[in-house]
N, C-alpha and C positions, 0 to 999 in steps of 0.2 A: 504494500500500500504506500501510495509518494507521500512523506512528509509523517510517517510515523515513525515515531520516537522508539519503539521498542526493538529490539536487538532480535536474531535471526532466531538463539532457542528460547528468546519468548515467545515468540510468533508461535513457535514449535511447540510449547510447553500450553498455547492457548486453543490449540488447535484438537491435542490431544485430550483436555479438559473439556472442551466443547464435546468433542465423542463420547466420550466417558460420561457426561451429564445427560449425555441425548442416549444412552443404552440404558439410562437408570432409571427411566418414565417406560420402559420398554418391559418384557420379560424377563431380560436376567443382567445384572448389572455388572460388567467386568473396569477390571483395574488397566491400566496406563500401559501394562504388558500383554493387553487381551486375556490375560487369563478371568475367570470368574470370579465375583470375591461368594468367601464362605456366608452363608448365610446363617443368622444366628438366629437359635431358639426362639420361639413366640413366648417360652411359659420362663421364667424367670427359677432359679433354685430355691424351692422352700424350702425351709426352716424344719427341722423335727416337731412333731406335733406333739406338746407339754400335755398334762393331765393338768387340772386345777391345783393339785397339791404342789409336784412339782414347779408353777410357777410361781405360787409362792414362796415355796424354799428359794428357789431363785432371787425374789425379787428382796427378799429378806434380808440374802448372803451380800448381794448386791450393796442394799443398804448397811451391814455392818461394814464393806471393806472401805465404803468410801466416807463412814465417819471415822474408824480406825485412822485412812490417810488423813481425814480433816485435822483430828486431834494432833497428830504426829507432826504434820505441819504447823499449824498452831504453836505447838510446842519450841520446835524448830525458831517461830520466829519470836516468841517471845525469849530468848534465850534458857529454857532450860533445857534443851538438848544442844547438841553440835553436832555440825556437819560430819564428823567422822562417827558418829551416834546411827547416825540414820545409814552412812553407809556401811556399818557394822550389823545391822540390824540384818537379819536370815530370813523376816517371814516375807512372805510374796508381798503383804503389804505398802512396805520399804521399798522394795525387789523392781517392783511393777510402777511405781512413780516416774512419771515422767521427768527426766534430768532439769528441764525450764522451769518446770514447778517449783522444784526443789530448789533452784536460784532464787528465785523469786519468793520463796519462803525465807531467804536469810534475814536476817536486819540490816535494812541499810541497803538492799538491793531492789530494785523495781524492774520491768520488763524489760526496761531498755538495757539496763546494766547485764539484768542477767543474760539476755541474747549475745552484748556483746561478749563478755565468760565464755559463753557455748563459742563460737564463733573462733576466739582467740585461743580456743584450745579444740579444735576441730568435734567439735560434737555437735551433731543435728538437732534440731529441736524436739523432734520427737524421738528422742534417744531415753527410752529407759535408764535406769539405773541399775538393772538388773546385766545391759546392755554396753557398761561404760568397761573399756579394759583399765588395764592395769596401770599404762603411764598415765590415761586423762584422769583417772581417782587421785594417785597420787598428785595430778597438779594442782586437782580441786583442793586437796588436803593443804596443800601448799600456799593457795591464794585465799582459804579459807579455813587458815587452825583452828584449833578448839581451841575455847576460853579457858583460862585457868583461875 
């Protein structure tokens, strides 16, 4: 086309898009390679189907682990534990805490601070504690001793 601005594998890359759009309103829709894409399930994976009892046990256990974490953090930030308290600690509850939280529970640390911690010592935000090796604990011990 005179006077259009796009390059030869755009043209080429709009052309193939265009096909590909125009097989998709069609029968069977294929990919950029003509092959066909896989067509996926109409019905979605359920779920195990609960008894009434069991969802309660559930919704129960539920509710204890996440006041157990409440209290632990809590704790955590009012100073009567330390950070090396909570990563001592063996039960799932501890275990199963997400690493941000647990910044963010210190005293003195707020979201921004504690991301930048995660960040400055390579750990994800969604990095358990269960999840953290060996050198990033000890760094955390490091920028964050117990009180004496």
């Amino acid at each position: 086309m005179p006077g259009d601005p796009l390059l030869g594998h755009q043209l080429v890359f709009r052309a193939l898009n265009r096909v590909h759009h125009a097989t998709r309103a069609g029968s069977g829709c294929v990919g950029h390679d003509g092959t066909p894409h896989r067509r996926r399930s109409a019905r979605p994976t359920s779920l195990p189907t609960l008894t009434p009892e069991q969802r309660a046990e559930a919704l129960a256990k539920a509710g204890r682990v996440r006041k157990e974490r409440s209290d632990m953090l809590a704790a955590l930030k009012a100073g009567r534990i330390s950070l090396l308290d909570v990563l001592d600690r063996g039960d799932d509850t501890a275990r199963q805490t997400r690493a941000l939280h647990l910044l963010q529970s210190l005293p003195g640390v707020g979201t921004v601070k504690a991301r930048r911690h995660l960040v400055d010592l390579d750990i994800a935000e969604t990095r358990r504690i269960q999840g953290l090796g060996k050198r990033q604990r000890a760094r955390l011990i490091e920028l964050f001793p117990p009180r004496t």
